[in-house]
ZAFIDREN-260291 format. One record per residue (C-alpha): residue in three letters; x, y, z. Coordinates in pm, whole numbers, always signed. Example, Ala and Ser with C-alpha at 12.3 -4.5 7.8 and 13.67 -1.06 7.14 Angstrom:
2
("ALA", (+1230, -450, +780))
("SER", (+1367, -106, +714))
This chain:
436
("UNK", (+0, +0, +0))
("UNK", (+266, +245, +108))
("UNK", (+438, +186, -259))
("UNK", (+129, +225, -411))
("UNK", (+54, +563, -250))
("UNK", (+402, +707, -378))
("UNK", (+387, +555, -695))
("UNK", (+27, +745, -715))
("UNK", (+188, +1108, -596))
("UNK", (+480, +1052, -844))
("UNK", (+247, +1053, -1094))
("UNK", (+70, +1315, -1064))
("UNK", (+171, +1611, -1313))
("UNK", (+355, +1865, -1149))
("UNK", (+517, +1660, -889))
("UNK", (+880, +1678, -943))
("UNK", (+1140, +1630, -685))
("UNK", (+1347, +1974, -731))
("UNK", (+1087, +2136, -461))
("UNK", (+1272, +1891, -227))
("UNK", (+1602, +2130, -154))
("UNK", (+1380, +2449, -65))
("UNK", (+1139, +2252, +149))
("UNK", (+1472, +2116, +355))
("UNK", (+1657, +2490, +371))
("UNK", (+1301, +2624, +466))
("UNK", (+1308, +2354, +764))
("UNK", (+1725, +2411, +841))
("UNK", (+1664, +2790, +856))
("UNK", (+1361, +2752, +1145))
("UNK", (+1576, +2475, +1323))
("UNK", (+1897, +2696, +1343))
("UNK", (+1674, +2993, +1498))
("UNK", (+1534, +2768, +1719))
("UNK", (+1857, +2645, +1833))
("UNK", (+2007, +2981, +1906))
("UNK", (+1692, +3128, +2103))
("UNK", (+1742, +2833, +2367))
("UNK", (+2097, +2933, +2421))
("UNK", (+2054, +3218, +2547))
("UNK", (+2042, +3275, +2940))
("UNK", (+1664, +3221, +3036))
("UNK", (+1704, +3467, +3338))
("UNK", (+1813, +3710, +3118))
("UNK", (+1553, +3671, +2852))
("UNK", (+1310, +3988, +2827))
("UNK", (+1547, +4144, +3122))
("UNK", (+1501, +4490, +2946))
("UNK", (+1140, +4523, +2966))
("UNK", (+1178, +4535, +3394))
("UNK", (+1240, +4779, +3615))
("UNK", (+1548, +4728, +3838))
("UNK", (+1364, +4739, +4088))
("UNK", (+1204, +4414, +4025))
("UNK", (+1536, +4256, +4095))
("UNK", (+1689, +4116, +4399))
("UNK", (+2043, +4014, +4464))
("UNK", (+2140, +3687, +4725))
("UNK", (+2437, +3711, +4817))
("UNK", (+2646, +3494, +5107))
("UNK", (+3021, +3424, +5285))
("UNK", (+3184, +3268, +5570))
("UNK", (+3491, +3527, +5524))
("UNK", (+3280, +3801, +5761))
("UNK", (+3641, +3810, +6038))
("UNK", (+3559, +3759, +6392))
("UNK", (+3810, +3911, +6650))
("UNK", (+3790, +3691, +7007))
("UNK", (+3927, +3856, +7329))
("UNK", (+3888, +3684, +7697))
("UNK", (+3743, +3982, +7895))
("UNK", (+3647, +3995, +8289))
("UNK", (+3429, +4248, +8498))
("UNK", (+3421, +4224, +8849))
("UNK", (+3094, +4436, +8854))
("UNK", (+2875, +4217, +8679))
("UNK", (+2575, +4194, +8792))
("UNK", (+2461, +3928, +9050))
("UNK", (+2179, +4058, +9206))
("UNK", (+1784, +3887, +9254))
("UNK", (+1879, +3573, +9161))
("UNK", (+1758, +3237, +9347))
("UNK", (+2060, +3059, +9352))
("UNK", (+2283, +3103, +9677))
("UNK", (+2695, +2965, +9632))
("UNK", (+2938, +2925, +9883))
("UNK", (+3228, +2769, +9948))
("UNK", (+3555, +2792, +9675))
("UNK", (+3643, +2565, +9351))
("UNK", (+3982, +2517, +9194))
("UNK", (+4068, +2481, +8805))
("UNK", (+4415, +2404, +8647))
("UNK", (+4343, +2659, +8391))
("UNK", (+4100, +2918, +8529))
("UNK", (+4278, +2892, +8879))
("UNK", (+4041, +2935, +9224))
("UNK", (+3686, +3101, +9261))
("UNK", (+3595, +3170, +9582))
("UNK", (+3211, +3205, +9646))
("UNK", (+2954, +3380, +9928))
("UNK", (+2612, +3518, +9942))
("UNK", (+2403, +3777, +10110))
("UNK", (+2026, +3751, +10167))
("UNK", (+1754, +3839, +10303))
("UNK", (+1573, +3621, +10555))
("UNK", (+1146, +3595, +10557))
("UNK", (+941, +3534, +10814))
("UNK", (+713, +3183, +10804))
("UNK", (+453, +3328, +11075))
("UNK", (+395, +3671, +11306))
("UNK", (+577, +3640, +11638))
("UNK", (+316, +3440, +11916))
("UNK", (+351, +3693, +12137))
("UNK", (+450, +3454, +12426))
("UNK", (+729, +3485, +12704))
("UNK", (+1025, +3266, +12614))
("UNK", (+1325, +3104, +12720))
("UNK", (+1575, +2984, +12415))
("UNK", (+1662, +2621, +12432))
("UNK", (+1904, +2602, +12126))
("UNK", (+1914, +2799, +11759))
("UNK", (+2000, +2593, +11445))
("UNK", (+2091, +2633, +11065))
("UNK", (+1949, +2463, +10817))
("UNK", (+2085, +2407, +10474))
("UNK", (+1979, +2217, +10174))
("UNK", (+2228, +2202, +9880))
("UNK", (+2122, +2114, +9567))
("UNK", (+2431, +2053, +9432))
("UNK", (+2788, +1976, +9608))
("UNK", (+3129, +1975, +9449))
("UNK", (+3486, +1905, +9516))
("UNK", (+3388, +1752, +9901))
("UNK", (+3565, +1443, +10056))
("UNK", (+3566, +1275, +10347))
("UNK", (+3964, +1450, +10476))
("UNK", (+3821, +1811, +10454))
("UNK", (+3649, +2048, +10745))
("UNK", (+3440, +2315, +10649))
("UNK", (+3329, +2637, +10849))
("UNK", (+3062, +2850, +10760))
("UNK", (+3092, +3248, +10955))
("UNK", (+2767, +3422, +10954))
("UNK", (+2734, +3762, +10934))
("UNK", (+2463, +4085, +10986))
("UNK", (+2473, +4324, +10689))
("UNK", (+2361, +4690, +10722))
("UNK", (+2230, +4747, +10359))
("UNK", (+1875, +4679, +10302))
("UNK", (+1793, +4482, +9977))
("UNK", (+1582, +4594, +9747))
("UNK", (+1411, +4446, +9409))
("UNK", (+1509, +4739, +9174))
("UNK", (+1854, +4763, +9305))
("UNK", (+2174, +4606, +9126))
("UNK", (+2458, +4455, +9331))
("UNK", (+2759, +4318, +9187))
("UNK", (+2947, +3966, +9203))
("UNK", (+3253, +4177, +9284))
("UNK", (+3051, +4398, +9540))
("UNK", (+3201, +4391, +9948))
("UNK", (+2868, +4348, +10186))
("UNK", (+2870, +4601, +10495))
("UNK", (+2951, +4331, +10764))
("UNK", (+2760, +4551, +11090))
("UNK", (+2739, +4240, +11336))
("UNK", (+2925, +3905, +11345))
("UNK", (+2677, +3641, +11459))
("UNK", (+2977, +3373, +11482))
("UNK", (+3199, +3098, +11308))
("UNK", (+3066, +2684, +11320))
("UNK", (+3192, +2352, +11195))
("UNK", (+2979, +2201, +10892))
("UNK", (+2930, +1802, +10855))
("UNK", (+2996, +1649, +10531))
("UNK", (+2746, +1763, +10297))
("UNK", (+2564, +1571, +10010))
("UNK", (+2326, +1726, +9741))
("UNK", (+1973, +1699, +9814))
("UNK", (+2011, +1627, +10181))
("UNK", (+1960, +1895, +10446))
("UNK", (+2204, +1914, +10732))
("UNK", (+2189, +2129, +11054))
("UNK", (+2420, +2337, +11253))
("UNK", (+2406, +2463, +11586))
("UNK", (+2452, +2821, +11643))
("UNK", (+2527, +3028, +11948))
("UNK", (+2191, +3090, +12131))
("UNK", (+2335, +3471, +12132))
("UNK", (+2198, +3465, +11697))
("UNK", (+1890, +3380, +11887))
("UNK", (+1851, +3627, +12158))
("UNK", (+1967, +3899, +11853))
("UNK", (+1696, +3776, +11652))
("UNK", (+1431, +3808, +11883))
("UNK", (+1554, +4151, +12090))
("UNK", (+1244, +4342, +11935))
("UNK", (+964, +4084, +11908))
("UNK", (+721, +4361, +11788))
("UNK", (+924, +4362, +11481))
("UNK", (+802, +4012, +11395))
("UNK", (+449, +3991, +11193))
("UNK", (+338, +4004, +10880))
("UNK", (+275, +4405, +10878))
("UNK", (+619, +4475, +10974))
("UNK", (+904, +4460, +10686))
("UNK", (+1135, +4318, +10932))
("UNK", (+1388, +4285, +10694))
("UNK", (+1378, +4670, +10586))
("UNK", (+1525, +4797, +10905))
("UNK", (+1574, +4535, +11196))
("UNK", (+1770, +4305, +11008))
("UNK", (+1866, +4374, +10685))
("UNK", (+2054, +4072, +10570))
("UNK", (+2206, +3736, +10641))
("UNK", (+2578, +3734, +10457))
("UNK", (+2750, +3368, +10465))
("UNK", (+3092, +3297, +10379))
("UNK", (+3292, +2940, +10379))
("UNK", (+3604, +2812, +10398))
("UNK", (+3716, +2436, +10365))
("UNK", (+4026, +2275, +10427))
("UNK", (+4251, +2117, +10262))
("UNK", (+4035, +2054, +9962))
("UNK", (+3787, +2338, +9877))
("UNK", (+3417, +2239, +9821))
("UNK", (+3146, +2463, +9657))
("UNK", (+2808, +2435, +9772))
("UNK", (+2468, +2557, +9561))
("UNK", (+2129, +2583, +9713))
("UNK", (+1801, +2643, +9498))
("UNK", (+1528, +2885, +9630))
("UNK", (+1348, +2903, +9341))
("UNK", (+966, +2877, +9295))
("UNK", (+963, +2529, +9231))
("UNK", (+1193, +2415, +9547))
("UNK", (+950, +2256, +9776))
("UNK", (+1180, +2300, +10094))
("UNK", (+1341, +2622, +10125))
("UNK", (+1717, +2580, +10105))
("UNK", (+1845, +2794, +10459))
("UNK", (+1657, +2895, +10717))
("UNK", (+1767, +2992, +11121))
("UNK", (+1522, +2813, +11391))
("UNK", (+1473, +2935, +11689))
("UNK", (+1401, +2673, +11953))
("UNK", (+1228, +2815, +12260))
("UNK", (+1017, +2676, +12557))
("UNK", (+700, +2898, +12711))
("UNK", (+565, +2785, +13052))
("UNK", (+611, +2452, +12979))
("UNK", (+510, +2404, +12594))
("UNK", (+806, +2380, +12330))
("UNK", (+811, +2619, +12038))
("UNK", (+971, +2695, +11711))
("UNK", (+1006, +3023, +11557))
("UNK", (+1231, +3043, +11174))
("UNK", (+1336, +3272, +10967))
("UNK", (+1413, +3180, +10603))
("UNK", (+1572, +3279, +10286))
("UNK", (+1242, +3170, +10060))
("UNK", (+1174, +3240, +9667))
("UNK", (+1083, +3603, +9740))
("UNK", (+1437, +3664, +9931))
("UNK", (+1651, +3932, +9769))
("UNK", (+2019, +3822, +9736))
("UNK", (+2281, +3821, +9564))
("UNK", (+2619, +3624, +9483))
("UNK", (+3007, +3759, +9536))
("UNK", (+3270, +3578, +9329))
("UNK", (+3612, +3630, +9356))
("UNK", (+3893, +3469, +9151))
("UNK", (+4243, +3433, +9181))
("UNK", (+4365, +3309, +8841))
("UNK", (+4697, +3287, +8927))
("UNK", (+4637, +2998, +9152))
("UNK", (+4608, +2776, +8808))
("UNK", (+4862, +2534, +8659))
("UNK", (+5140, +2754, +8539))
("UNK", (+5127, +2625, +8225))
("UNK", (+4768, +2662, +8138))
("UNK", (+4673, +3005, +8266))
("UNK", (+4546, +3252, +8108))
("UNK", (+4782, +3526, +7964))
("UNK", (+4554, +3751, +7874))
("UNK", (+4268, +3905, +8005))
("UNK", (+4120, +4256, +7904))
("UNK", (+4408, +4339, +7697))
("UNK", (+4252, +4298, +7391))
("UNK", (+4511, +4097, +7283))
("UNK", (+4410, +3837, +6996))
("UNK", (+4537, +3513, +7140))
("UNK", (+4447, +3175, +6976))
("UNK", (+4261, +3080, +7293))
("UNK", (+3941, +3255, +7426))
("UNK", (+3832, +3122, +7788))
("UNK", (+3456, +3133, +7903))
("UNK", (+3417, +3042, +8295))
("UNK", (+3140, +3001, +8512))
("UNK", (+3024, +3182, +8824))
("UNK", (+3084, +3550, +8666))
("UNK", (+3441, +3473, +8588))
("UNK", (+3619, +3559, +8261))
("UNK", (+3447, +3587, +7944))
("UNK", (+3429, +3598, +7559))
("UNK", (+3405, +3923, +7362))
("UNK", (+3356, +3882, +6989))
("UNK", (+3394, +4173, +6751))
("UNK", (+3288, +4153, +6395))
("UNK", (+3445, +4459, +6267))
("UNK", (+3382, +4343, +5892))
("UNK", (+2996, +4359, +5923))
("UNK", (+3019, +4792, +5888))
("UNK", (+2997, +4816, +5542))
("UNK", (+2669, +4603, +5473))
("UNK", (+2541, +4917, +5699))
("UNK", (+2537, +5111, +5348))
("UNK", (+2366, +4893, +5205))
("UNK", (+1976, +4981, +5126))
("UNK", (+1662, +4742, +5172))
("UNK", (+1938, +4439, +5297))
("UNK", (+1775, +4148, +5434))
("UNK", (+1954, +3890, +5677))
("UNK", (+1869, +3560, +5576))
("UNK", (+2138, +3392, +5839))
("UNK", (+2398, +3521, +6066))
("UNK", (+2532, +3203, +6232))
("UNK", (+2854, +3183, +6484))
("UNK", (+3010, +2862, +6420))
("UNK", (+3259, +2850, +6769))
("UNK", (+3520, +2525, +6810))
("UNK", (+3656, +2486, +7117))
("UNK", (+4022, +2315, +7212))
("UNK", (+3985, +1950, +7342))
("UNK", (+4249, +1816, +7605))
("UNK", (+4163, +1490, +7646))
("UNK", (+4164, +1503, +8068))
("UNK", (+3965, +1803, +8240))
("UNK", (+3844, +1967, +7851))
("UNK", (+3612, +1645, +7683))
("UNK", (+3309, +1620, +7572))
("UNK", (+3140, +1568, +7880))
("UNK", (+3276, +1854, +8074))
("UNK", (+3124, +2100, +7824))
("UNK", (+2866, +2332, +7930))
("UNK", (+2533, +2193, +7719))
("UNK", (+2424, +2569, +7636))
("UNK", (+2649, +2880, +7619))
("UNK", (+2426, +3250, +7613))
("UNK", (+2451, +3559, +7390))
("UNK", (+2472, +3862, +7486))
("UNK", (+2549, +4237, +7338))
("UNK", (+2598, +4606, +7511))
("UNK", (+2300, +4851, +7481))
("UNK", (+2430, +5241, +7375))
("UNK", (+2445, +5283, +7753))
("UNK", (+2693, +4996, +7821))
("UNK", (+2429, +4753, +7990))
("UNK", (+2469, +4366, +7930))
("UNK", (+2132, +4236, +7765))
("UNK", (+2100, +3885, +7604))
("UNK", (+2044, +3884, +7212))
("UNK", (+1702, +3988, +7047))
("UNK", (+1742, +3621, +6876))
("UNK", (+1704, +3476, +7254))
("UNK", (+1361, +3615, +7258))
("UNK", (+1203, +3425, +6964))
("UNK", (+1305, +3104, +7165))
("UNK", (+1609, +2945, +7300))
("UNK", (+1656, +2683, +7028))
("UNK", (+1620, +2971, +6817))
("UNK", (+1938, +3101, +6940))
("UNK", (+2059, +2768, +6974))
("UNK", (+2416, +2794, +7160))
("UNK", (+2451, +2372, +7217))
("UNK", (+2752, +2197, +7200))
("UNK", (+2796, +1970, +6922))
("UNK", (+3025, +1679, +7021))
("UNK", (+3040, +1525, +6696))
("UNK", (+3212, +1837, +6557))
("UNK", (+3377, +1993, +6872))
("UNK", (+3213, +2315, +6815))
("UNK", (+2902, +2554, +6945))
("UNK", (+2659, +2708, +6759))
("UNK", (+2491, +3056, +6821))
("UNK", (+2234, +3201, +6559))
("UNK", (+2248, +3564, +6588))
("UNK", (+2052, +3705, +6303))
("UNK", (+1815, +3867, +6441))
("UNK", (+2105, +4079, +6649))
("UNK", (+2259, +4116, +6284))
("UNK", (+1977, +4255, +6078))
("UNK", (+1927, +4545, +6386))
("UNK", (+2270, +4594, +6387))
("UNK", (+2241, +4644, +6017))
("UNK", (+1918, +4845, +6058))
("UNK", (+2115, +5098, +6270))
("UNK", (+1889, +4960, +6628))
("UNK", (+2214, +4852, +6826))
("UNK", (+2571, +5022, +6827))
("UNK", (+2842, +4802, +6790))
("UNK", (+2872, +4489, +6564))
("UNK", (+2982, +4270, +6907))
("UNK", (+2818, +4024, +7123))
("UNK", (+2959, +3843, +7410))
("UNK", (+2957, +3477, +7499))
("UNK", (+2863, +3380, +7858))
("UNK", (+2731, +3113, +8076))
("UNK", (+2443, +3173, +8358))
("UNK", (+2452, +3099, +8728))
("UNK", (+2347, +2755, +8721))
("UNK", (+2626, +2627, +8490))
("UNK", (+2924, +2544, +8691))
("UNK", (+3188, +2406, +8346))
("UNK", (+3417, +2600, +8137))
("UNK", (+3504, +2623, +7818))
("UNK", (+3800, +2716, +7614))
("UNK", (+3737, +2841, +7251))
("UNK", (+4001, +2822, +6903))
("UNK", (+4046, +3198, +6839))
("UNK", (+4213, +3448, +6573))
("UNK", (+4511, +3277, +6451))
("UNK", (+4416, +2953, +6568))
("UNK", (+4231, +2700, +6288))
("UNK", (+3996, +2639, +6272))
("UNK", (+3852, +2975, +6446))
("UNK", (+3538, +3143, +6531))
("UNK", (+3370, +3168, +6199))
("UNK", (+3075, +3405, +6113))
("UNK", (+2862, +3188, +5811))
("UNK", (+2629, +3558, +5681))
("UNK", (+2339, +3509, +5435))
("UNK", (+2143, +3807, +5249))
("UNK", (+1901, +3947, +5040))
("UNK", (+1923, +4304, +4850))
("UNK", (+1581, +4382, +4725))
């Protein structure tokens, strides 16, 4: 059939084969035009007919240079917080921290208004957490009356000297253990001081406003320091120190307490002595501004990181920029005894100076903690902190300085030392953005 339909089109007059070489250049020519339209760029095609406007520009590095200094303040602040430490620590690198308190002590119930006589006075304490103790060590705690009256919108400082006005005596401690409350026997003199104005003692009356201020306690252990942390937070069902009176009237037996309970003002004092490390692991330098390959982040107020990403000023000048990431990527040095993976802190914090030189944590804290992320990730040695929303109001002219600090809060009692500067790898900045 097909032969027969050929043979019938050849036959037909005017059917000739030389139409055959312009029907093939007809099809070559379209082909070839074809051909060349798809190599052009298709983002570029009908580019003219847009405004610029309509155009946006992504652009990203991990070059953005991050300048780490170890930095201290004695002044930071320490003030309102529910966690009470005493006692000292020692660290072949960060050297010793030495640790005391001041607080206020509450009243559980308005004085009975009954003669007494004092049979004994105790102190209570429940730690929540206990380090460096052993069974060759003595401890003493000394108890002190201060003469400054706390106050909620005051700030007092870790490095901040309470105004001793009364000493109320020096006692032996038993071994302690976390989560187990221990007593000691005071002088029945704290009592008799305590109670010298019962009228002072009911609800009504502020006691703690003008008849007695504050409790400050101080400890010292021998030969081997131990640091001792007690929780009077909301959610501690026994409150961690108290004093109880013990008193007899006519011939009943009565207790009377006074405590240090979730709505106690106080505040921590830290002192450290980092000379008192392994000579060949302290820390050289400290507020210098010197760029060293180490940067050291300690606990309890101590030293701490300052990172300055100088690089960052110019995307200032740039109009309608958008910060699609602004990641820290921070590795930390590894030595195989007191620095491994299990002595990391699990979270480090972010923090940057306001215009008026006041600490406050990052903006990207406030969307959510794993937002700003700051975990340690073991498999890579390293930390990571997401600061972009810090970046894009640094960009947007809302904070000063293109710097943030690293530091740890008052429950985290590990250190950390960070690569830095020279070292490699090093802090790294990873910086995403949009120009629209």
């Amino acid at each position: 059939m097909t032969n027969s339909f050929w043979n019938l089109q050849n036959n037909k007059p005017g059917n000739t084969r030389k139409g055959a070489p312009s029907l093939i250049l007809t099809l070559s020519v379209l082909l070839t035009a074809a051909l060349l339209s798809c190599s052009q760029d298709p983002v570029k095609i009908g580019i003219g007919l847009l405004p610029d406007s309509d155009f946006i520009e992504i652009g990203s590095t991990d070059t953005v240079a991050i300048k780490a200094y170890t930095m201290y303040d004695e002044l930071s602040v320490s003030s309102d917080n529910t966690t009470m430490i005493i006692g000292s620590i020692n660290d072949e690198y960060f050297g010793n921290t030495y640790c005391d308190f001041v607080t206020q002590l509450r009243l559980v119930g308005k004085w009975p208004a009954k003669p007494y006589v004092i049979d004994s006075v105790l102190l209570t304490m429940l730690p929540s957490g206990v380090s460096g103790d052993d069974s060759t060590s003595v401890h003493r705690i000394r108890l002190c009356e201060t003469g400054t009256r706390l106050t909620d919108p005051d700030e007092y400082y870790s490095g901040q000297d309470p105004d001793t006005i009364r000493f109320l005596g020096e006692y032996f401690l038993p071994k302690m253990k976390a989560g187990e409350s221990f007593r000691v026997k005071l002088d029945n003199s704290v009592g008799e001081y305590l109670l010298r104005d019962t009228t002072k003692l009911s609800a009504g009356v502020p006691f703690y406003e003008d008849y007695f201020k504050g409790l400050y306690c101080m400890m010292k252990s021998s030969p081997n320091p131990v640091l001792v942390v007690m929780d009077a937070s909301q959610g501690a069902t026994i409150d961690p120190l108290g004093i109880t009176i013990f008193y007899k009237s006519d011939t009943l037996r009565y207790t009377y307490s006074f405590v240090a309970t979730p709505r106690a003002v106080n505040y921590n004092r830290f002192t450290h002595d980092r000379s008192k490390g392994d000579p060949a692991k302290q820390i050289l330098h400290v507020n210098d501004l010197v760029a060293d390959t180490a940067a050291y982040l300690q606990s309890y107020h101590g030293v701490y990181v300052k990172l300055d990403m100088p690089t960052l000023e110019p995307f200032r000048d740039v109009a309608n920029l958008a910060v699609n990431k602004a990641r820290i990527i921070a590795p930390v040095i590894l030595d195989g005894e007191t620095l491994v993976d299990k002595n990391m802190p699990q979270r480090v914090y972010v923090r940057y100076r306001d215009a008026d030189g006041k600490a406050r944590v990052i903006p990207d804290y406030m969307h959510d903690i794993s937002f700003m992320d700051g975990t340690y990730y073991s498999d890579n040695d390293y930390y990571l902190f997401n600061i972009t929303t810090f970046v894009q109001k640094y960009l947007n002219g809302e904070i000063e300085e293109p710097s943030v600090e690293l530091f740890l809060p008052l429950t985290v009692t590990r250190n950390a030392i960070f690569r830095a500067n020279a070292n490699e790898p090093a802090f790294k900045l990873e910086f995403a953005y949009t120009i629209y």
